[in-house]
C-alpha positions in Angstrom: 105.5 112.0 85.7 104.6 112.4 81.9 104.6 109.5 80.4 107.5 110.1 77.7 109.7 109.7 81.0 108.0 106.9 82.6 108.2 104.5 79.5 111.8 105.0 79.7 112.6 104.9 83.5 114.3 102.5 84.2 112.4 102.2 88.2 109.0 102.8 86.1 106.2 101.1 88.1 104.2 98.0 86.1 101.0 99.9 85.3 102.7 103.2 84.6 100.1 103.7 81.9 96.8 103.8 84.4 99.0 105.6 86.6 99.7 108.3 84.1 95.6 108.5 83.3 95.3 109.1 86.8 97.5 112.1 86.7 95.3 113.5 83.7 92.0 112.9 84.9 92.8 114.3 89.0 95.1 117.0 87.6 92.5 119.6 88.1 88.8 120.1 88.3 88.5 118.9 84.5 90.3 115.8 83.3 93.1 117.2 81.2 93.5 116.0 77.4 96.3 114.0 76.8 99.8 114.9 75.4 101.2 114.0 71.8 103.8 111.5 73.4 101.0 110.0 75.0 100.6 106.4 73.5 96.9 105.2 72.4 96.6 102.9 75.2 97.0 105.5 77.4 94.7 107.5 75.1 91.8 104.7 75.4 91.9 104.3 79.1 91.8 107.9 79.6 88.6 107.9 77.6 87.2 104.7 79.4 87.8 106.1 82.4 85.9 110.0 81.8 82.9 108.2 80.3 83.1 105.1 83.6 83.1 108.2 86.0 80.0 110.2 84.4 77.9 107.2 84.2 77.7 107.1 88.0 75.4 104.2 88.9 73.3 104.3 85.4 73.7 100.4 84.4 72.6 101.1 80.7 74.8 103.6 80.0 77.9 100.8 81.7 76.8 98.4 79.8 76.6 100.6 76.4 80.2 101.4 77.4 81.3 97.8 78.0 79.9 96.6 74.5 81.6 99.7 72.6 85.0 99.0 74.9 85.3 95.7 75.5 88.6 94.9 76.2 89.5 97.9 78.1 86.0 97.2 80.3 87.3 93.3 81.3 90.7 94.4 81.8 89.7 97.5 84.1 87.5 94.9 86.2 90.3 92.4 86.3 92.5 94.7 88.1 89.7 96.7 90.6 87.6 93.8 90.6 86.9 91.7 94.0 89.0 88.6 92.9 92.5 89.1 93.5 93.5 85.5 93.4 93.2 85.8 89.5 94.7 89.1 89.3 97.7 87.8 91.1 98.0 84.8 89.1 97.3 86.5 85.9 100.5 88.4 86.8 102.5 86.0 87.2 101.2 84.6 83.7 102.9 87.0 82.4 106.1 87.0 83.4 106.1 83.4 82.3 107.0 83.9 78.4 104.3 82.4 77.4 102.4 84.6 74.6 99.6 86.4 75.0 97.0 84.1 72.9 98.2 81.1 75.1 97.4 83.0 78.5 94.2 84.1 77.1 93.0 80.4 76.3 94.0 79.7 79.9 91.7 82.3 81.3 89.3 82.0 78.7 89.4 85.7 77.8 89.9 87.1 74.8 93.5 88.2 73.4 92.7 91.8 73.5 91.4 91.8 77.0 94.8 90.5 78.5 96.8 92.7 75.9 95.5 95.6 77.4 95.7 94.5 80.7 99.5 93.9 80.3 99.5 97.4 78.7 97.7 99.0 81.6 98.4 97.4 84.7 101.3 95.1 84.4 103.4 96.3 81.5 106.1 93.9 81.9 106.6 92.3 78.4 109.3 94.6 76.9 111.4 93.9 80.0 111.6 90.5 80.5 115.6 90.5 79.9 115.8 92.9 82.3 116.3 90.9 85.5 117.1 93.5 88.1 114.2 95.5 87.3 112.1 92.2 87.3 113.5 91.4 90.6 113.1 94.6 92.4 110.4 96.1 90.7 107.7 93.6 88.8 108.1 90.9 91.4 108.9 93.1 94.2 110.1 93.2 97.9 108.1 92.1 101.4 106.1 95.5 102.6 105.8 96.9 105.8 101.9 95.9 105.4 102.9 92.3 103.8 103.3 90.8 107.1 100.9 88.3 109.3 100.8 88.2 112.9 99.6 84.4 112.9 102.4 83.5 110.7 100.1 82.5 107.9 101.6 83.6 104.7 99.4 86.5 103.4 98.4 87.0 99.8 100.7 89.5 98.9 103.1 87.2 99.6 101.6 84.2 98.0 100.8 86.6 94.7 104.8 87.5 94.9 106.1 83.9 95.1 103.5 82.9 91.7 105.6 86.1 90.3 108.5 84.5 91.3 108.2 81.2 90.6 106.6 82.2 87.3 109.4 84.3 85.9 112.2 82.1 87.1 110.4 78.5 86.3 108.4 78.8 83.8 104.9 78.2 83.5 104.9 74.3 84.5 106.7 75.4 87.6 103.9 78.0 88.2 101.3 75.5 88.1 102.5 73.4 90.5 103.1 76.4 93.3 99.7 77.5 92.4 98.0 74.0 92.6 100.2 73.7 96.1 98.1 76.3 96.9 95.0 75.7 95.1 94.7 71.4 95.4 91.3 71.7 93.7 93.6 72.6 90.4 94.9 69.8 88.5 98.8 69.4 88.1 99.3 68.7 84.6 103.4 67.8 84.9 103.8 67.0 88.0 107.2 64.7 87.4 109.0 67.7 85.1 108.4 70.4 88.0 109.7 68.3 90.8 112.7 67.4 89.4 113.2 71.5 88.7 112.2 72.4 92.1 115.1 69.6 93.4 117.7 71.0 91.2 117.0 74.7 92.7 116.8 73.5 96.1 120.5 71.8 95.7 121.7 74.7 93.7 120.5 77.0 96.9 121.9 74.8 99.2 125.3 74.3 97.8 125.8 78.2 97.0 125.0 79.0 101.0 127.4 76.3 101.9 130.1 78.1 100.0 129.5 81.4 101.2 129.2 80.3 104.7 132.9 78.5 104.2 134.2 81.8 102.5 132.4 84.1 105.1 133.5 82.4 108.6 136.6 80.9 107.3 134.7 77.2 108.4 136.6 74.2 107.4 135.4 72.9 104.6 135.7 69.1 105.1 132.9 70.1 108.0 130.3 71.5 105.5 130.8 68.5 103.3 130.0 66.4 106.0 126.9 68.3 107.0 125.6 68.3 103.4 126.3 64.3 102.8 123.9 64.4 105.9 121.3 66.2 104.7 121.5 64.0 101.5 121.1 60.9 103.5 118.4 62.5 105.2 116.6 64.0 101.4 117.1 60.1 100.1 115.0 58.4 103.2 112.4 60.5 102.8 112.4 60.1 99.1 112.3 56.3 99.7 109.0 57.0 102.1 107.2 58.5 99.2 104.3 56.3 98.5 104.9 57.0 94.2 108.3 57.9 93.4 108.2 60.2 90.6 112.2 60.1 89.9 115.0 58.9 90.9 117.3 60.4 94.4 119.5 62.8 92.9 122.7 62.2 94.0 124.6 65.6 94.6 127.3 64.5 96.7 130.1 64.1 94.5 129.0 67.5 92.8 129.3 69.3 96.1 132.6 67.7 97.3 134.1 68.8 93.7 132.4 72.3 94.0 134.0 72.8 97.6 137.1 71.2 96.9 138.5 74.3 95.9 138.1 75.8 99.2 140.0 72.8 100.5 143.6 73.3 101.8 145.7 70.7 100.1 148.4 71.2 102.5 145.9 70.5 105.3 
């Protein structure tokens, strides 16, 4: 698909750009030139990619091309390169709204290098309010391939829940999923994530409890009384904790009031 359509559709993959050099370059037996709608990263890329392919295995003429193309060199090995653990986390980087500067001092790469990686492979920016396409397309669904026999969760997945996590909580949330992954990185706010993570889990909770009233017609004086259990249950195990980071939050009186209206008063 040319790319004047793809910027503008509204199912366009993340890294419609490298995906539209593709279509140039293995159009035909010679790389065709690009179009006038064709933007200048797409231009660059195009250009990176003709001069990557005819140097073969000549190191001096790779390296000439990574000192006159810098940033388009680091963010080509980012995406092909062997360590997807960055890649994936990278990603999810930048569906955190945090600007472009700040994730490059994470990374320790320079602003260009992750601007034109956004550009390229994971042109996501521009879309950020649009939640659906976030959803469905930049964080994405479980694949037929996504799966593990063991039952260990495989790094698709993992990559998808630091998309996840990122765009919906932020990037203090993120760290902590990734350092629950990764113990060897340090947790810089450990006491603000938990307390976000609770508050999801509860919100979760109580929204299924409602739906499963509305959906088999349950009474719901029953589901209150299963949910004050599983509060009981939440507030020992808090009280286990060797370092309490915050206080039990106490949701009960928030769910009765939030099911009440499902109550019958007549009942």
């Amino acid at each position: 698909m040319d790319a004047c359509f793809s910027d503008l559709d509204p199912f366009r993959s993340p890294q419609w750009r490298a995906d539209r050099v593709t279509q140039l370059i293995c159009s035909g037996p010679k790389p065709l030139p690009p179009r006038r709608y064709d933007d200048r990263y797409v231009r660059v890329y195009r250009k990176f990619m003709c001069e990557y392919s005819e140097a073969g295995s000549d190191e001096v003429r790779h390296e000439s091309l990574a000192l006159s193309m810098p940033d388009v060199h680091q963010a080509h090995l980012l995406h092909f390169g062997a360590d997807r653990e960055l890649r994936g986390i990278l990603q999810a980087r930048l569906l955190t709204r945090e600007t472009v500067p700040e994730i490059a001092r994470r990374f320790e790469l320079a602003t260009g290098t992750v601007e034109t990686y956004e550009k390229l492979f994971f042109n996501v920016l521009d879309r950020l309010e649009c939640k659906d396409w976030i959803a469905k397309v930049a964080i994405g669904k479980t694949g037929q391939g996504d799966t593990n026999p063991s039952g260990d969760i495989t790094d698709g997945q993992r990559y998808r829940l630091y998309r996840s996590f990122g765009y919906y909580g932020g990037p203090r949330v993120l760290d902590e999923i990734i350092a629950a992954f990764l113990p060897q990185r340090a947790s810089p706010a450990a006491e603000d994530c938990t307390q976000w993570l609770d508050d999801t889990l509860c919100q979760v909770i109580r929204s299924r409890a409602a739906l499963a009233a509305c959906a088999f017609d349950a009474d719901p004086r029953d589901a209150i009384r299963w949910l004050k259990l599983w509060e009981r249950e939440r507030r020992g195990a808090a009280k286990s904790r060797a370092k309490q980071t915050s206080p039990p939050l106490d949701v009960s009186k928030n769910i009765e009031v939030f099911l009440a209206q499902f109550t019958d008063p007549t009942a």
